[in-house]
C-alpha positions in Angstrom: 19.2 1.8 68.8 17.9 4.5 70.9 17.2 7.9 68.6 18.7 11.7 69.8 17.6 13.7 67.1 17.4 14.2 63.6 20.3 14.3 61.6 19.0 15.3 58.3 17.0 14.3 55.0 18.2 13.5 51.8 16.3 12.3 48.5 15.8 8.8 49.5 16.1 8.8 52.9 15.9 11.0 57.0 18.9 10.1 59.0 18.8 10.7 62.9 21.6 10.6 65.6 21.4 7.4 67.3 23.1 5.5 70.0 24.3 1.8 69.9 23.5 0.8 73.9 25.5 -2.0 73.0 28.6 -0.3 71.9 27.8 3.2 73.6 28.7 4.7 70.3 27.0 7.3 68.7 25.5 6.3 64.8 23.8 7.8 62.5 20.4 5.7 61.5 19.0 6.6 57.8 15.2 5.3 57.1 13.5 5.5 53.7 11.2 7.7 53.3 7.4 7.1 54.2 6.4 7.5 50.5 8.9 5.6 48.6 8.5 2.5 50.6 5.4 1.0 48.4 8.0 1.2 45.6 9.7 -2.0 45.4 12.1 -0.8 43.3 13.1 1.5 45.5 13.6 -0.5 48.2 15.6 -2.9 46.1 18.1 0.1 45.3 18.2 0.9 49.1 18.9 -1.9 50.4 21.6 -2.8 47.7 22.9 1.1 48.3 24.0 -0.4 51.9 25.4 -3.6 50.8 27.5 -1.8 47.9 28.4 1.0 50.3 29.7 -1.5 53.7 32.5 -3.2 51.1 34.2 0.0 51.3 36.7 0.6 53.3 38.4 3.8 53.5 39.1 6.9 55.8 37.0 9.3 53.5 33.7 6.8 53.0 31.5 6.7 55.8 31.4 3.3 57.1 28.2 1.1 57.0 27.8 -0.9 60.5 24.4 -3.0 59.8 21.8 -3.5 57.8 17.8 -4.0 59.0 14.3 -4.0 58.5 11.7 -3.3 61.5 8.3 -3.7 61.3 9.0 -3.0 57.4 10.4 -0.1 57.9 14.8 -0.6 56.0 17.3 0.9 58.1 20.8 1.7 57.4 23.4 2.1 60.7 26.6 4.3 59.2 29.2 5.8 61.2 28.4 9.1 62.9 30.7 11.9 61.4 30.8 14.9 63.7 31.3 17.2 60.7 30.0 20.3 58.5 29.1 19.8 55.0 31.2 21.6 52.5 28.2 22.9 51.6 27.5 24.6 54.6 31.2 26.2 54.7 31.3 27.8 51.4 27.9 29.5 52.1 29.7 30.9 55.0 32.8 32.0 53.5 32.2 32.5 50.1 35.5 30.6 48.8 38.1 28.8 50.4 42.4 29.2 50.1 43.4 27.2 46.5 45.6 24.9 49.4 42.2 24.2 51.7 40.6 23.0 48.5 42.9 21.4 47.1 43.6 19.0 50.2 39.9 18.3 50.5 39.6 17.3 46.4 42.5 15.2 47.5 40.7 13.2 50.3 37.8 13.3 47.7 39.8 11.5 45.0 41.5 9.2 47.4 37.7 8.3 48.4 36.3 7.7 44.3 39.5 5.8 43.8 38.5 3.1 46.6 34.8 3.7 45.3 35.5 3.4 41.3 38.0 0.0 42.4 34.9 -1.5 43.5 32.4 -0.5 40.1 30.8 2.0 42.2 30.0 5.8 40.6 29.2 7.9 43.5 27.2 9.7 40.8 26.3 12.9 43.3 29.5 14.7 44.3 28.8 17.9 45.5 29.7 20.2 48.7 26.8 19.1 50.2 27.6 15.7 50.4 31.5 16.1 51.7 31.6 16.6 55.5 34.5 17.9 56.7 35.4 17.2 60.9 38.0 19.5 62.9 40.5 18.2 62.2 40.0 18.4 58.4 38.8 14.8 57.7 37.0 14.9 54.8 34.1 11.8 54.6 32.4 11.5 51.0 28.3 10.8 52.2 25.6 9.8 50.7 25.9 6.9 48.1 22.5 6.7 48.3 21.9 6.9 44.3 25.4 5.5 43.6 25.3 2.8 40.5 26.9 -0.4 40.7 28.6 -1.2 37.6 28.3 -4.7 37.7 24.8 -5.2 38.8 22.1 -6.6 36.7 19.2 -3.8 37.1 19.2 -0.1 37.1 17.0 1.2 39.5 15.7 5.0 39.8 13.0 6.3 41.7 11.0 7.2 38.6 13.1 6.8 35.7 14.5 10.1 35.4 18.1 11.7 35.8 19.4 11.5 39.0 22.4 13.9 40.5 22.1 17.4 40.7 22.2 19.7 37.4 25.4 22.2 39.0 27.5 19.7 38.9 26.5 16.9 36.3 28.8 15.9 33.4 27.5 17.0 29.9 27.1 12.4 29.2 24.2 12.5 32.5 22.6 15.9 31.4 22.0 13.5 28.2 20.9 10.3 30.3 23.9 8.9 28.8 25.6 6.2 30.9 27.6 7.8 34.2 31.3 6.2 34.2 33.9 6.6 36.6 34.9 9.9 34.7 31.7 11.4 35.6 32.7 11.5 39.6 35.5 13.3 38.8 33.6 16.1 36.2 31.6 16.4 39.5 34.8 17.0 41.9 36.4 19.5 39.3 33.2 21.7 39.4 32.9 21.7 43.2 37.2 22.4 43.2 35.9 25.5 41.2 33.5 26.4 43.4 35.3 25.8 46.5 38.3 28.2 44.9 36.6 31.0 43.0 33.0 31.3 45.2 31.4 30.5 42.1 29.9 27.7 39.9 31.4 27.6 36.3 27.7 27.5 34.9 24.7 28.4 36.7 21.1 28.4 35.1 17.4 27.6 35.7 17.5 24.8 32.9 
C-alpha cells in the first residue's frame, strides 16, 4: 500500500490515506500505536477488533478489506469514507433540524442492529465516530474497543473503563457489564446533542 497522508488518531491506533496499487482504490490503513505494541494484550484485542469488525456487512459499518502484520508492526485496511465526523458538524452548527438527526440515528440503529446480531457492542457511539459523506451516508467508525459477546477474554488496555464519560450508560460508569442496550443509551445522548446543541449532562467527573 502506498501511504498519502494521515488520516487521523484514535485511542488504539493512527489511520492514513492509502492506496491499493492493485486495486487503484483509495483505503484507509490504521497501525497501533508505537507504545501499546509491547502489550500483548493489546495486540490480541486488535487484531481480534479486525476480525470481529470484517464479518459485518452493512452500508453504515465501514468495511474491513485485510488484515496484516509488517515487520511487527498489525495493520488494518478498511474502506476509505470520504466523510466529516458528526462531531466535526455540530461544532460547526451548533445543532442540527430534529429530521437531519433523526435520519442519521436511523442509519445509526440500522448499523447496531447488524452489529448487536453478531454479539458485538460498539461500546463508543459518539459524533465523533459517525462520518457522514455528501450524500448523507452515515458510516459508524471505529470498533476499535468494541466487545465481543461471545469471546473468551476481555481485553482493555489497562483495565480501566473504556468509552467516553458524555455519552456512557449509568451500568459502564459502574464498570458493570456493557449490553446491547448500552449502544443505544449512547445514540439517544448524541440524538440530544445533535437536536438541542447540548449534552444532557456535562461535568468534570
Amino acid at each position: 500500500y502506498e501511504i498519502v497522508a494521515t488520516a487521523g488518531a484514535g485511542g488504539m491506533g493512527v489511520v492514513y490515506k492509502g492506496v491499493d496499487p492493485a486495486l487503484g482504490r483509495t483505503v484507509a490503513i490504521k497501525v497501533l500505536k508505537d507504545e501499546l505494541r509491547a502489550h500483548p494484550a493489546v495486540l490480541a484485542r486488535f487484531r481480534r477488533e479486525a476480525e470481529a469488525i470484517a464479518t459485518l456487512s452493512h452500508p453504515n459499518i465501514v468495511r474491513i478489506f485485510a488484515i496484516g502484520d509488517s515487520d511487527a508492526l498489525p495493520y488494518i485496511v478498511m474502506e476509505f469514507v470520504d466523510g466529516q465526523p458528526l462531531s466535526e458538524t455540530l461544532a460547526e452548527t451548533g445543532s442540527l433540524p430534529w429530521e437531519d438527526a433523526l435520519d442519521i440515528g436511523l442509519q445509526v440503529a440500522d448499523a447496531l442492529v447488524c452489529a448487536h446480531d453478531c454479539q458485538i457492542i460498539h461500546r463508543d457511539i459518539k459524533p465523533a465516530n459517525i462520518l457522514i459523506t455528501e450524500d448523507g451516508t452515515v458510516k459508524v467508525t471505529d470498533l476499535g474497543i468494541a466487545k465481543v459477546l461471545n469471546a473468551s477474554t476481555q481485553l482493555t488496555v489497562d483495565g480501566a473503563r473504556i468509552g467516553t464519560p458524555q455519552y456512557m450508560c449509568p451500568e459502564r460508569c459502574k464498570t458493570l457489564p456493557a449490553t446491547h442496550s448500552s449502544d443505544l443509551y449512547s445514540l439517544g445522548v448524541m440524538l440530544f446533542q445533535s437536536i438541542t446543541g447540548r449534552l444532557p449532562y456535562d461535568a468534570t467527573n
